[in-house]
LUMNU-34544 format. One record per residue (C-alpha): x, y, z; residue number from 0. Coordinates in nm, 2 decimals. Example, Ala and Ser with C-alpha at 12.3 -4.5 7.8 and 13.67 -1.06 7.14 Angstrom:
# LUMNU-34544
        u        v        w   num
     1.23    -0.45     0.78     0
     1.37    -0.11     0.71     1
***
This chain:
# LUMNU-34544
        u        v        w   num
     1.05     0.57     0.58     0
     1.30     0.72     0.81     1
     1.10     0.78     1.06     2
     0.94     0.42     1.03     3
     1.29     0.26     1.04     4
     1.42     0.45     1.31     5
     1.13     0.62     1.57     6
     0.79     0.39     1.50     7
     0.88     0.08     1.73     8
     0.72     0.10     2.08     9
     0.65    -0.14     2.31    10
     0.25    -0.13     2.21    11
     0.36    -0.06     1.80    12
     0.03     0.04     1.65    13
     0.22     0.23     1.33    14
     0.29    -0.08     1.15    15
     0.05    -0.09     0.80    16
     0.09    -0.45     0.72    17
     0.06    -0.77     0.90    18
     0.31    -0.93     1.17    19
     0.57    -1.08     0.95    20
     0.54    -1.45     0.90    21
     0.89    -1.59     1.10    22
     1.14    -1.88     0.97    23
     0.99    -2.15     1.15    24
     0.61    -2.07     1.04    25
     0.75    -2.10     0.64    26
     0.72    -2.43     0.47    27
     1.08    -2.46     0.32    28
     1.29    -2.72     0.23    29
     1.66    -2.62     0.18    30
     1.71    -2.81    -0.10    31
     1.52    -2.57    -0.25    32
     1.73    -2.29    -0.23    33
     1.98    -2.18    -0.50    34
     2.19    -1.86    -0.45    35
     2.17    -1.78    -0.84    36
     1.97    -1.69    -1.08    37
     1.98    -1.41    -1.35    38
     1.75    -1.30    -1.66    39
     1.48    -1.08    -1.69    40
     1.28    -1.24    -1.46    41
     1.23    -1.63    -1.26    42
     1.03    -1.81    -1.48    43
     0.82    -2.06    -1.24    44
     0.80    -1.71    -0.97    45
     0.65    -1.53    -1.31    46
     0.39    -1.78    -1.33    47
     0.30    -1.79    -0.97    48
     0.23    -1.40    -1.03    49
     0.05    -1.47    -1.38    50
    -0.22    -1.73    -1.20    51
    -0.24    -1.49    -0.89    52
    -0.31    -1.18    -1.09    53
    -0.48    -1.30    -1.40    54
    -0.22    -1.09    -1.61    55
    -0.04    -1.28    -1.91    56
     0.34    -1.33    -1.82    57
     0.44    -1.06    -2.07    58
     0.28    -0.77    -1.88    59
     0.46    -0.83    -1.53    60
     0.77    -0.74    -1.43    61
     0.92    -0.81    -1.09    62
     1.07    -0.59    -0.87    63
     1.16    -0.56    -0.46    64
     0.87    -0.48    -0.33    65
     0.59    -0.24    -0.42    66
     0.75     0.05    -0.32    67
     1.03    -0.05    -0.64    68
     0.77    -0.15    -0.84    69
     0.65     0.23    -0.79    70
     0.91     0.36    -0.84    71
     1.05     0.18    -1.12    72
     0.68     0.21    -1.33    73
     0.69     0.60    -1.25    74
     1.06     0.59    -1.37    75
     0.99     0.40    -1.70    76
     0.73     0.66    -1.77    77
     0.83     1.02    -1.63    78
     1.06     1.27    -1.79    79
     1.20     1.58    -1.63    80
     0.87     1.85    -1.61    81
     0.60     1.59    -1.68    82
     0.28     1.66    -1.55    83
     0.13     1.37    -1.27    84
    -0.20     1.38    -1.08    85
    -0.17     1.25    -0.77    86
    -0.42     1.18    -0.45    87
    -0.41     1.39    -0.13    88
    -0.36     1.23     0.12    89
    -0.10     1.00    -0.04    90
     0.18     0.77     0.07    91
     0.48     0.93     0.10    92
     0.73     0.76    -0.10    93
     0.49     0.77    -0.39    94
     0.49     1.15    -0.41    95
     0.84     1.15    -0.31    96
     0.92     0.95    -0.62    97
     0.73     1.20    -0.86    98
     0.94     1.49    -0.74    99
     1.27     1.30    -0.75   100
     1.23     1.18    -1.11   101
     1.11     1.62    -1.16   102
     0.76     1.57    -1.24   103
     0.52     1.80    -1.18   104
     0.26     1.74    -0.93   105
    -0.07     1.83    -0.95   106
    -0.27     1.70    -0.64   107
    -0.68     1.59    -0.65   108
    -0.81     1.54    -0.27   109
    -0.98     1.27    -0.08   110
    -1.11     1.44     0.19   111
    -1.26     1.33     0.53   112
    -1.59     1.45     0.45   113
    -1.64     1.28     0.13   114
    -1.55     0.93     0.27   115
    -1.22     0.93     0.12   116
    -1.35     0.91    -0.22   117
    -1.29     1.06    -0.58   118
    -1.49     1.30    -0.68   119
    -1.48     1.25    -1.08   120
    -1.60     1.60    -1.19   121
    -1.25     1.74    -1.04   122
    -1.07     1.47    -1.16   123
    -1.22     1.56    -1.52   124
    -1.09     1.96    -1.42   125
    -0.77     1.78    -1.29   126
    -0.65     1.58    -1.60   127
    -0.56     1.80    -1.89   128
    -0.35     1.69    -2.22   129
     0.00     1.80    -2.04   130
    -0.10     1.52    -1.77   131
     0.10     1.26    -1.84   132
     0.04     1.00    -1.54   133
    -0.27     0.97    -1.24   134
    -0.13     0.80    -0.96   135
    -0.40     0.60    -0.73   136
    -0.39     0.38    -0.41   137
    -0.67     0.11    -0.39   138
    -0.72     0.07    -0.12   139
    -0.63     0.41    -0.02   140
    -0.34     0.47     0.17   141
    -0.36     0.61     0.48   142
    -0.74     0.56     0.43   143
    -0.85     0.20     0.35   144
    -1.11     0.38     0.11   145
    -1.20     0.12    -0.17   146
    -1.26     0.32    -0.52   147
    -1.53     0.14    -0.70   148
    -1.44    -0.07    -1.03   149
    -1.72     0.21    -1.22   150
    -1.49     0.53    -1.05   151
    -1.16     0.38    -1.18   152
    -1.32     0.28    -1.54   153
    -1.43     0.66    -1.53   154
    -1.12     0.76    -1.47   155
    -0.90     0.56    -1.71   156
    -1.14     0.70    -2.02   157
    -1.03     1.05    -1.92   158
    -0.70     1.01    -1.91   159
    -0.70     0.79    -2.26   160
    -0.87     1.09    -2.40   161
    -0.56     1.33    -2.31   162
    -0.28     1.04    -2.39   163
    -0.25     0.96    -2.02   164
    -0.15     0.65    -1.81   165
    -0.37     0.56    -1.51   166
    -0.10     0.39    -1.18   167
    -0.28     0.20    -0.94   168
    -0.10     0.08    -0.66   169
    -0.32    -0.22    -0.53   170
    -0.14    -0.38    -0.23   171
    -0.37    -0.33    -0.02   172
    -0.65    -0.42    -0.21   173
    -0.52    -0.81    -0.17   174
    -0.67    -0.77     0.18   175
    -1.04    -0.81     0.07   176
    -0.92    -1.17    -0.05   177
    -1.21    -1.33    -0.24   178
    -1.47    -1.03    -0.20   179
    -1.16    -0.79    -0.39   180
    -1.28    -0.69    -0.72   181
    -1.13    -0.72    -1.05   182
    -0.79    -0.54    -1.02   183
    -0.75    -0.25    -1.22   184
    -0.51    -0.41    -1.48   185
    -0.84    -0.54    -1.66   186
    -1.00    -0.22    -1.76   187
    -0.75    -0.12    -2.04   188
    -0.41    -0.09    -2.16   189
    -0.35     0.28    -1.99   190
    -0.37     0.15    -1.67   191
    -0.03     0.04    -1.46   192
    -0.10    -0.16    -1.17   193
     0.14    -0.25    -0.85   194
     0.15    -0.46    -0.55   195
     0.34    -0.74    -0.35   196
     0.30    -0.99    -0.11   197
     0.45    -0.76     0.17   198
     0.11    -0.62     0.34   199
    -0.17    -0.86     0.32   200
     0.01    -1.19     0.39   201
     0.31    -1.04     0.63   202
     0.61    -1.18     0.36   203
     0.76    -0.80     0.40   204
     1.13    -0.99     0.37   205
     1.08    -1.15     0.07   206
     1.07    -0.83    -0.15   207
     0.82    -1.00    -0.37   208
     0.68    -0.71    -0.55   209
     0.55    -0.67    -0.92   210
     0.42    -0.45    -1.19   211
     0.13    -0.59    -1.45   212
     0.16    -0.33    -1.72   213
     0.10    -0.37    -2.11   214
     0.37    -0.61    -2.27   215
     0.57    -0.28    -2.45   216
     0.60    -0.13    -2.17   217
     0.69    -0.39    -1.97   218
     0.95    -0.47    -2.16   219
     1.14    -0.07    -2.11   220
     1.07    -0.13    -1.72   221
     1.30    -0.49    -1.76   222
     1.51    -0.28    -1.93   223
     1.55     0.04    -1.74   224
     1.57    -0.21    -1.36   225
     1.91    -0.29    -1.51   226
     2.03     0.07    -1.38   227
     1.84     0.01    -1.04   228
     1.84    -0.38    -0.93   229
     1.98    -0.56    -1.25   230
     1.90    -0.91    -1.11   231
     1.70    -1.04    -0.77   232
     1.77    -1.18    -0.53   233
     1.70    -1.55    -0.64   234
     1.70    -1.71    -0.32   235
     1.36    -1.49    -0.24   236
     1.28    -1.50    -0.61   237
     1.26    -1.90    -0.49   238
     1.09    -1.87    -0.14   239
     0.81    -1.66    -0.31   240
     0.74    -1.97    -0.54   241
     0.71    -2.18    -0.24   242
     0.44    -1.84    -0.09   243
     0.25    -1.85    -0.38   244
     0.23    -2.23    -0.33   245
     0.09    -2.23    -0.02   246
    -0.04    -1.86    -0.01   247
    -0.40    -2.09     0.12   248
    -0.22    -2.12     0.43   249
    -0.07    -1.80     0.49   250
    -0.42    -1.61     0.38   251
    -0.60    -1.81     0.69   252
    -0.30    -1.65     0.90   253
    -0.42    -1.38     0.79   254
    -0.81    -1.45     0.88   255
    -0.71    -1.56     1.24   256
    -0.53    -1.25     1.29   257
    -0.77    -1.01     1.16   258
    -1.09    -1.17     1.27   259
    -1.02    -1.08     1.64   260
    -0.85    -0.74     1.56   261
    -1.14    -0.57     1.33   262
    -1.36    -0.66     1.63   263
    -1.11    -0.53     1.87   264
    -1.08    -0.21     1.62   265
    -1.47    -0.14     1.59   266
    -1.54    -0.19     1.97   267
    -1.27     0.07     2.03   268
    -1.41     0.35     1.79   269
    -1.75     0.23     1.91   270
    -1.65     0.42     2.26   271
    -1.50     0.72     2.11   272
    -1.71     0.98     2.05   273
    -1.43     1.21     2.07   274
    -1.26     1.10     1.77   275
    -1.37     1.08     1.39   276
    -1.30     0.75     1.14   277
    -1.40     0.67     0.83   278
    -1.41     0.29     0.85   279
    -1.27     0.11     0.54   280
    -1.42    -0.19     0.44   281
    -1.09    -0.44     0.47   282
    -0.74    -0.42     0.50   283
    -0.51    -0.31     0.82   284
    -0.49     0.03     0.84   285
    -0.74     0.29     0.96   286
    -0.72     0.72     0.94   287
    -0.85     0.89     1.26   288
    -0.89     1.29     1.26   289
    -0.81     1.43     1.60   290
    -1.11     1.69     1.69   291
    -0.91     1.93     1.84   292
    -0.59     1.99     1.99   293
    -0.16     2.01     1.90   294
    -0.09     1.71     1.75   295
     0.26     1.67     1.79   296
     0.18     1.69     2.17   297
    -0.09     1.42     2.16   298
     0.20     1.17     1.98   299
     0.45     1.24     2.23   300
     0.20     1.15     2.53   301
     0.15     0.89     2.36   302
     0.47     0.79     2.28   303
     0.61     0.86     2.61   304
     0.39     0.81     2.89   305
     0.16     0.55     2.75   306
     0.48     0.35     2.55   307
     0.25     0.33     2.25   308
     0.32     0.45     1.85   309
     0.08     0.53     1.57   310
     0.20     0.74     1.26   311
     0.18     1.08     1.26   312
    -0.08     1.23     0.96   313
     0.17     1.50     0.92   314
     0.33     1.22     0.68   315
     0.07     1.21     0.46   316
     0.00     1.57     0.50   317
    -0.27     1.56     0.70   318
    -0.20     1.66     1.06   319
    -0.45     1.64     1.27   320
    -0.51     1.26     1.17   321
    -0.29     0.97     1.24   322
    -0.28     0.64     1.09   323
    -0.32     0.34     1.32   324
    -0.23    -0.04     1.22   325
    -0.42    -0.33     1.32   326
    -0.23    -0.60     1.15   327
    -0.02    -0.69     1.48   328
    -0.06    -0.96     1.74   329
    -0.40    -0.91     1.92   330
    -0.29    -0.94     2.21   331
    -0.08    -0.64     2.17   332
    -0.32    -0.43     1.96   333
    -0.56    -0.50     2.27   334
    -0.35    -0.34     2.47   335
    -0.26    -0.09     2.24   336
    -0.59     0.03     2.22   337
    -0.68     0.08     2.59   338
    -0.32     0.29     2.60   339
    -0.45     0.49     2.32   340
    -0.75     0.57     2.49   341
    -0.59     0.66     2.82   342
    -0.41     0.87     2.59   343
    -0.71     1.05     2.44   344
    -0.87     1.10     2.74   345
    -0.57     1.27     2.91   346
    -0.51     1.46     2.61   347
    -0.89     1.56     2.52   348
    -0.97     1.68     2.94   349
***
């Protein structure tokens, strides 16, 4: 996150994971519907925005800023002090950075290049063991895209019941297949935790509108144990994600027109690379390239430097020969940001 606050902006930004954020004048707000104050566990009408949108019963969510809270306050409700977690490899950062802060043990299952990204559930089996206490999961995969199939997930929740074990999907990504997403994770049993926001898929980043679907006990200890990390929202963006929900229609075909013209931009660019190796997810904004050979660090700074163009470095999701490239930005931008990139690799690859 440091690095993405202070070092990712270029003048051709190809780092950013979600989409362009949605500015002031394209939100449809009255200010008369603003209050500065709220308080409780929870907004009641913003609850039952989340409720229709997710399916989930208004006692199993619990709101929070953003996913990366709603992480970190689900791992928090859950973890004690040498607690063993199963985590994917590659994962995002702050995830992993969580599990060590709270003094879990990790224990790390991979999802490698070769295998599409996907879990393989025979070492999951070996993985899971009755001192595991949690499996944390991205769907879809971050830095990937990867999609891991409702049958996969199911598999995985029964082996972790059989050991005691919670199952923490974080899903905000997976809002970017839209109507073709399947069911989310929440639905195949009590064990599992599930996360996400409005933040990546419909470019609301500034609202904070994350939130946690998790069974109704345990919701209930995450209310609870926020008090020591947020106590109370926001309530002005508790209000302006009603009004998102409301008219999430509209900002979903913002969504459309952007991505349309970017996939296609994205495919016709790896299309001409024979030099470089992708696994192509099936939605969302982000994609994981592997370098084929090379310093990588050198490759960035080219890049950075002579070609005024940023993508994010694999080394932050310990993989460094890749890098993770975002195509949720303007196109015109992205257009251009992809023939830099290629100058780039060409330079780089001679």
């Amino acid at each position: 996150m440091e690095w993405a606050k202070t070092c990712s902006s270029a003048r051709f930004n190809l780092a950013t994971s979600g989409l362009t954020s949605v500015l002031l004048s394209e939100f449809p707000l009255r200010l008369e519907e603003l209050e500065i104050t709220g308080g409780g566990y929870g907004y009641g009408p913003l609850l039952e925005r989340i409720a229709r949108h997710t399916g989930a019963p208004v006692e199993c969510i619990v709101t929070a800023e953003g996913t990366s809270m709603a992480n970190h306050l689900a791992m928090a409700a859950l973890l004690a002090p040498g607690d063993e977690v199963v985590i994917e490899q590659p994962t995002y950062g702050l995830l992993l950075d969580v599990v060590h802060y709270l003094g879990a043990r990790v224990k790390r299952i991979a999802r490698t290049f070769e295998n599409n990204f996907d879990l393989a559930l025979p070492e999951m089996e070996e993985a899971i063991t009755p001192a595991t206490r949690l499996v944390v999961l991205t769907n879809l995969h971050n830095p990937s895209g990867a999609l891991i199939s409702g049958d996969t997930l199911r598999a995985i929740g029964e082996i972790a019941r059989r050991v005691g074990a919670r199952v923490l999907v974080d899903e905000v990504y997976l809002e970017m297949l839209f109507d073709a997403a399947p069911p989310s994770a929440f639905s195949l049993g009590e064990n599992f935790i599930v996360t996400s926001s409005l933040t990546k898929a419909y470019g609301l980043s500034g609202l904070r509108c994350g939130w946690i679907l998790a069974a109704p006990e345990l919701a209930r200890q995450m209310w609870l144990l926020n008090d020591l990390f947020a106590a109370t929202a926001a309530h002005p963006a508790e209000r302006m994600s009603v009004v998102a929900f409301d008219q999430l229609a509209r900002f979903r075909a913002r969504t459309h027109t952007l991505l349309t013209p970017n996939r296609a931009l994205l495919d016709s660019f790896l299309d001409s690379r024979t030099d470089l190796e992708c696994f192509r997810p099936p939605a969302g904004t982000v994609v994981f390239p592997r370098l084929p050979r090379g310093e990588p660090e050198t490759f960035f700074k080219l890049l950075r430097e002579k070609y005024e163009t940023s993508v994010v470095p694999g080394a932050f999701f310990e993989s460094p020969r890749h890098f993770r490239l975002g195509i949720g930005g303007e196109t015109a931008n992205l257009r251009s940001g992809l023939e830099r990139l290629g100058a780039a690799l060409d330079e780089f690859l001679a």
